[in-house]
N, C-alpha and C positions, 0 to 999 in steps of 0.2 A: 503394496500400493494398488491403487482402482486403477481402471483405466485411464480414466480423465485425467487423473492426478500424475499416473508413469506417462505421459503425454506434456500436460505440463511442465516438469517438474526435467526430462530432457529439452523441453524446448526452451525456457529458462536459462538451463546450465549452458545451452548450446549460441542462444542467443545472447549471454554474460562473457564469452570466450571473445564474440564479435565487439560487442561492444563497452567501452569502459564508464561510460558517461548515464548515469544511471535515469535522469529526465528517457535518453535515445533508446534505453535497454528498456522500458517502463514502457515506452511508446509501440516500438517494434514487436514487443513480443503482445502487444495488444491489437495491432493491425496483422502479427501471422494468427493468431488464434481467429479473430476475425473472417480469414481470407479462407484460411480449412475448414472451418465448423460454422460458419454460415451456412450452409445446408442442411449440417445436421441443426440448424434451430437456436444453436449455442447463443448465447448473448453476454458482451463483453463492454465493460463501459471501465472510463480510465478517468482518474485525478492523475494531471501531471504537473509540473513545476510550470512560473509566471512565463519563463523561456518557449515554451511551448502552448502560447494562450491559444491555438485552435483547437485546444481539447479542453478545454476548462478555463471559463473566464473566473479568475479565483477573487474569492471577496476581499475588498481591501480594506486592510489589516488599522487604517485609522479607525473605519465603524467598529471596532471590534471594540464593547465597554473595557476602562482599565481594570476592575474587577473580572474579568474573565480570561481567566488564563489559559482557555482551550489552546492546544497546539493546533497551527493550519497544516492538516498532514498533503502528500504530494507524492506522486511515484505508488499510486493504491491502483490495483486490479480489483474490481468484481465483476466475475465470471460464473454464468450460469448454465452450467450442462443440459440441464433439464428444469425447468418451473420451479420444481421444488429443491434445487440442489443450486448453494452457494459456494463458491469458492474464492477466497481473499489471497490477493498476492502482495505485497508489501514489499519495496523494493529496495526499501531504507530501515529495514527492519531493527538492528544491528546497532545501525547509526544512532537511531532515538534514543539510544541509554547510551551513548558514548558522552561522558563527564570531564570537565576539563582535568580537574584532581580525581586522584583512583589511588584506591587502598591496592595494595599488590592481590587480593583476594578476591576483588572486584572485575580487575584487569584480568586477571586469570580467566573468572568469570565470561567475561563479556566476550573472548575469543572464542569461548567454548560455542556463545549464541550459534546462531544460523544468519547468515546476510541479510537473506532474501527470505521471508514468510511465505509458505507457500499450504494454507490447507483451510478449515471453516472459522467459519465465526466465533463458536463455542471454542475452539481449538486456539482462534489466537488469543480472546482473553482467558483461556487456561495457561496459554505463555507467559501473560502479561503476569499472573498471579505468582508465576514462578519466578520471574524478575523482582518482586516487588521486595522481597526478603533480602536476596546480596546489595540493592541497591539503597536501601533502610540502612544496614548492618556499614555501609562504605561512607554514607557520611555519617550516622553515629560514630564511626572509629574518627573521620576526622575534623568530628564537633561543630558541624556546619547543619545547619537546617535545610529540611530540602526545600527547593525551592516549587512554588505553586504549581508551574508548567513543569515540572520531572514528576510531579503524583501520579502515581499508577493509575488513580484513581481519575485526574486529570486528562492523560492518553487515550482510557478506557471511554471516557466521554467523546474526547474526539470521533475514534475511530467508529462509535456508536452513531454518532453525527453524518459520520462520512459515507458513512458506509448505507444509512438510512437512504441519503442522498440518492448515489447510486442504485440503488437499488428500484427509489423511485424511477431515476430516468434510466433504468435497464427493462422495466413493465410498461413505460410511456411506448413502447412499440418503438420498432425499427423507421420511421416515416417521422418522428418528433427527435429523435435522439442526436444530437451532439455527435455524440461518437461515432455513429452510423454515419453519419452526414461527412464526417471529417475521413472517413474511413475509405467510403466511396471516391471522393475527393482524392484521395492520396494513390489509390486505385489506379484512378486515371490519370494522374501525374505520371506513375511509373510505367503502364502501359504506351506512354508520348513517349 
C-alpha cells in the first residue's frame, strides 16, 4: 500500500471500531482527513445520507424521471492527495449488492466483498465488473430478472455521476465548497 492509502485505510478501520452508524463513520473520517491533511493541500468532499443534510443537500428523488433507475448513492468519500491523484471511499460498498433472495453461492460470495471501498476510480469499477458475474449467475439460478436499479451497469452510472459531482465541488476551491464550509463549522463547535 502507498502511503496515502496505509493512512487511510487505518483511519477507516480505526474510525469503523468507533463508530457503528455508517452516515457518522462516513462523516467523521471525512472531518479527521480534513483536519490532518489540510496543510498538506489534501481535498476531501463527502455525499452523506438525508440524516445529515449539512454535507449534502440530496436531490429529491420525485424529480427523478420514472425511467431512470440511477441509484442515489450516500456515504461516498472523494479524497484528493494531490491534483492529480483520486481516491474513492464507499462506505456502503458491501451493502449495494446485498439481495433480498441469494443463491448459497452468491451469499458466499458477498461475504467474501470488502464493506468499505477504499482505492481509485478505475479500481472500483474493476470491482464492480467482478460483481457483475456472481450477481447474473444468482438470479439466473433463481429465475428472476434483475432488476433495472441492481444493473452493474446502472451503479457504474451512478457512481460516474457522483463522483463527477464531487469532483467538481472538490476543484471549486476551498472558499465555495460545502464541505470546507461544514468542516470549518464543525471545527468550531468542537473547539466551544
Amino acid at each position: 500500500l502507498c502511503p496515502d492509502r496505509l493512512y487511510l485505510n487505518t483511519l477507516i478501520n480505526w474510525l469503523g471500531s468507533c463508530f457503528s452508524d455508517v452516515p457518522a463513520h462516513c462523516v467523521a473520517t471525512a472531518f479527521m482527513v480534513w483536519k490532518e491533511k489540510r496543510e498538506a493541500q489534501w481535498k476531501v468532499e463527502v455525499l452523506a445520507t438525508e440524516g445529515l443534510c449539512v454535507l449534502q443537500e440530496a436531490p429529491k428523488r420525485s424529480r427523478v424521471p420514472k425511467a431512470d433507475y440511477s441509484m442515489m448513492l450516500d456515504n461516498l468519500l472523494l479524497i484528493c492527495p494531490t491534483p492529480d491523484t483520486a481516491l474513492v471511499v464507499d462506505f456502503d460498498f458491501r451493502s449495494r449488492f446485498n439481495i433480498r433472495r441469494q443463491t448459497e453461492e452468491y451469499s458466499s460470495f458477498l461475504k467474501s466483498l470488502q464493506y468499505v471501498f477504499l482505492g481509485t476510480v478505475e479500481e472500483l469499477f474493476a470491482e464492480l465488473e467482478v460483481v457483475r458475474g456472481p450477481l447474473e449467475q444468482c438470479y439466473r439460478a433463481l429465475q428472476e430478472a434483475i432488476p433495472p436499479w441492481r444493473m452493474v451497469d446502472t451503479l457504474r452510472s451512478s457512481y460516474a455521476t457522483a463522483l463527477a459531482d464531487l469532483r467538481r465541488r472538490a476543484n471549486s476551491g476551498p472558499t465555495r465548497s460545502k464541505t470546507h464550509r461544514m468542516m470549518l463549522s464543525l471545527s468550531e463547535r468542537i473547539r466551544q
